[in-house]
VEXNU-105073 format. One record per residue: residue in three letters; x, y, z of N, C-alpha, C in turn. Coordinates in nm, 3 decimals, always signed. Layout:
<recs>
REC type n_c1 n_c2 n_c3 ca_c1 ca_c2 ca_c3 c_c1 c_c2 c_c3
REC Ala X Y Z X Y Z X Y Z
...
</recs>
This chain:
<recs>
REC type n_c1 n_c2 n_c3 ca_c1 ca_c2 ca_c3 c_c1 c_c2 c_c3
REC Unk +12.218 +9.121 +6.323 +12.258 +9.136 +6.186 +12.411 +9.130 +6.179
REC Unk +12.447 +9.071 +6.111 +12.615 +9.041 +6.054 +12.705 +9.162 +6.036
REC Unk +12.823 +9.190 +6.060 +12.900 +9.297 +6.093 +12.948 +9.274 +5.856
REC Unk +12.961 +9.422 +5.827 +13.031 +9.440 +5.702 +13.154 +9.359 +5.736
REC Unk +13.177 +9.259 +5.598 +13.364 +9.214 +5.638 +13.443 +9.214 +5.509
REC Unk +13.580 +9.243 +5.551 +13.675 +9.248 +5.372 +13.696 +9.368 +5.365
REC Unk +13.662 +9.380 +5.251 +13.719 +9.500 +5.121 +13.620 +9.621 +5.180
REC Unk +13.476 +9.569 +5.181 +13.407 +9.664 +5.199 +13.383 +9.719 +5.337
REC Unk +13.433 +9.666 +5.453 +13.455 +9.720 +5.592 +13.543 +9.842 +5.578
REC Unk +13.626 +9.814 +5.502 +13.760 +9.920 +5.516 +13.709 +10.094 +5.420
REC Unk +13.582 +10.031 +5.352 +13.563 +10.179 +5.282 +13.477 +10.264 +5.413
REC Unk +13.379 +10.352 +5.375 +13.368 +10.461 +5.472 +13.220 +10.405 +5.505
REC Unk +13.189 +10.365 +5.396 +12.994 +10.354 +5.423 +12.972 +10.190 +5.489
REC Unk +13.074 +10.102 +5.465 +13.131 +9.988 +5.536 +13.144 +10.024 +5.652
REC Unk +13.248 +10.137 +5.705 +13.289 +10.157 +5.816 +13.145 +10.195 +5.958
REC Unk +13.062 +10.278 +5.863 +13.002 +10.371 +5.917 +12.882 +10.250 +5.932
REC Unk +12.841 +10.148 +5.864 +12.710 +10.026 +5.882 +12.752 +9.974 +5.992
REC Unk +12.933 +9.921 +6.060 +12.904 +9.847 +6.126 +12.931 +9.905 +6.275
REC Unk +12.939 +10.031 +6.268 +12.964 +10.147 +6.393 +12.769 +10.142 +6.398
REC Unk +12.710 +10.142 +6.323 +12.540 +10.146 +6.335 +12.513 +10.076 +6.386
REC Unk +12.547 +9.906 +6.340 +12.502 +9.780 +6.369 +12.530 +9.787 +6.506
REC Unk +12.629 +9.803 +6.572 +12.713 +9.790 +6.692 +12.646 +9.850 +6.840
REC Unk +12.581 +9.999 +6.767 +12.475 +10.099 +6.844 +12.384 +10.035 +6.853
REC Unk +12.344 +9.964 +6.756 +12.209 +9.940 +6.757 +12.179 +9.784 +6.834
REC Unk +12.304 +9.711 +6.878 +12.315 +9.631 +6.943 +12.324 +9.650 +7.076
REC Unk +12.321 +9.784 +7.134 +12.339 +9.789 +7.252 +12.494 +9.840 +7.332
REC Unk +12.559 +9.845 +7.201 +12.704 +9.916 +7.248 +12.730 +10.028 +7.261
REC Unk +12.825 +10.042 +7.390 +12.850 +10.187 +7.420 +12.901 +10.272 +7.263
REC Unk +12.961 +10.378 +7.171 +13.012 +10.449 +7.081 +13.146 +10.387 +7.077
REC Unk +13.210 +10.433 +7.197 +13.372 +10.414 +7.186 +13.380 +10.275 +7.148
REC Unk +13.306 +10.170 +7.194 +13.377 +9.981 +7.115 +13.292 +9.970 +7.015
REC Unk +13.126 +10.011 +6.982 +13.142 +10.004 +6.840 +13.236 +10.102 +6.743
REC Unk +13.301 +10.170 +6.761 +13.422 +10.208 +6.669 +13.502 +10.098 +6.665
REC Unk +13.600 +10.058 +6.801 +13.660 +9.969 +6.796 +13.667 +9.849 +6.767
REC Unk +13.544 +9.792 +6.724 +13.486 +9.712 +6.699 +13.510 +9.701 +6.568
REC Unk +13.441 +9.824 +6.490 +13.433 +9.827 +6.370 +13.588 +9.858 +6.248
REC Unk +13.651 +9.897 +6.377 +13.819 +9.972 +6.326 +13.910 +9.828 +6.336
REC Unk +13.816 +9.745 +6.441 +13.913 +9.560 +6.422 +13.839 +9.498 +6.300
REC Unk +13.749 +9.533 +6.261 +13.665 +9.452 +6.104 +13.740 +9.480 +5.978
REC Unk +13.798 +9.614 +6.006 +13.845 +9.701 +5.879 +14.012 +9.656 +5.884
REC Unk +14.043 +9.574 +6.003 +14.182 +9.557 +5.973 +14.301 +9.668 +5.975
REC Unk +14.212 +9.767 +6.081 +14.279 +9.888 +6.099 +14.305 +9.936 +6.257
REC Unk +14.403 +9.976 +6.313 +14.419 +10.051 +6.440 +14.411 +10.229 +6.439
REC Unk +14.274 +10.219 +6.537 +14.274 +10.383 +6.558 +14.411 +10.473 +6.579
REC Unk +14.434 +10.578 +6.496 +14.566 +10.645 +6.505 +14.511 +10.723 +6.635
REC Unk +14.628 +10.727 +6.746 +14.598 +10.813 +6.859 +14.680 +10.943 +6.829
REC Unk +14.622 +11.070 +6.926 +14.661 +11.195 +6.867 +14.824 +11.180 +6.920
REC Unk +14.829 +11.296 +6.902 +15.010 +11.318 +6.928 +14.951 +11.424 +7.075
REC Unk +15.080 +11.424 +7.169 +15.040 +11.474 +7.310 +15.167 +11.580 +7.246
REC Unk +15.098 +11.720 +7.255 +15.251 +11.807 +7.261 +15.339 +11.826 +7.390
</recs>
């Protein structure tokens, strides 16, 4: 099934279909995020190290 793309990747329920799709393809968690955080046209913010 086709990954969400555009406008509607970047909202939350966009975000959250193609983190599903991704599982449900057989991907580990951590790259369907990443996966889904490169659809949305966005880079995961990493924490701050004190």
């Amino acid at each position: 099934m086709p990954l969400v793309k555009g406008k509607a990747a970047k909202s939350k329920k966009g975000f959250s279909e193609n983190v599903k799709r991704e599982m449900e393809a057989g991907k580990p968690q951590k790259q369907a995020v990443a996966i889904a955080y490169s659809e949305a046209g966005e880079k995961k913010r990493k924490k701050k190290k004190d």
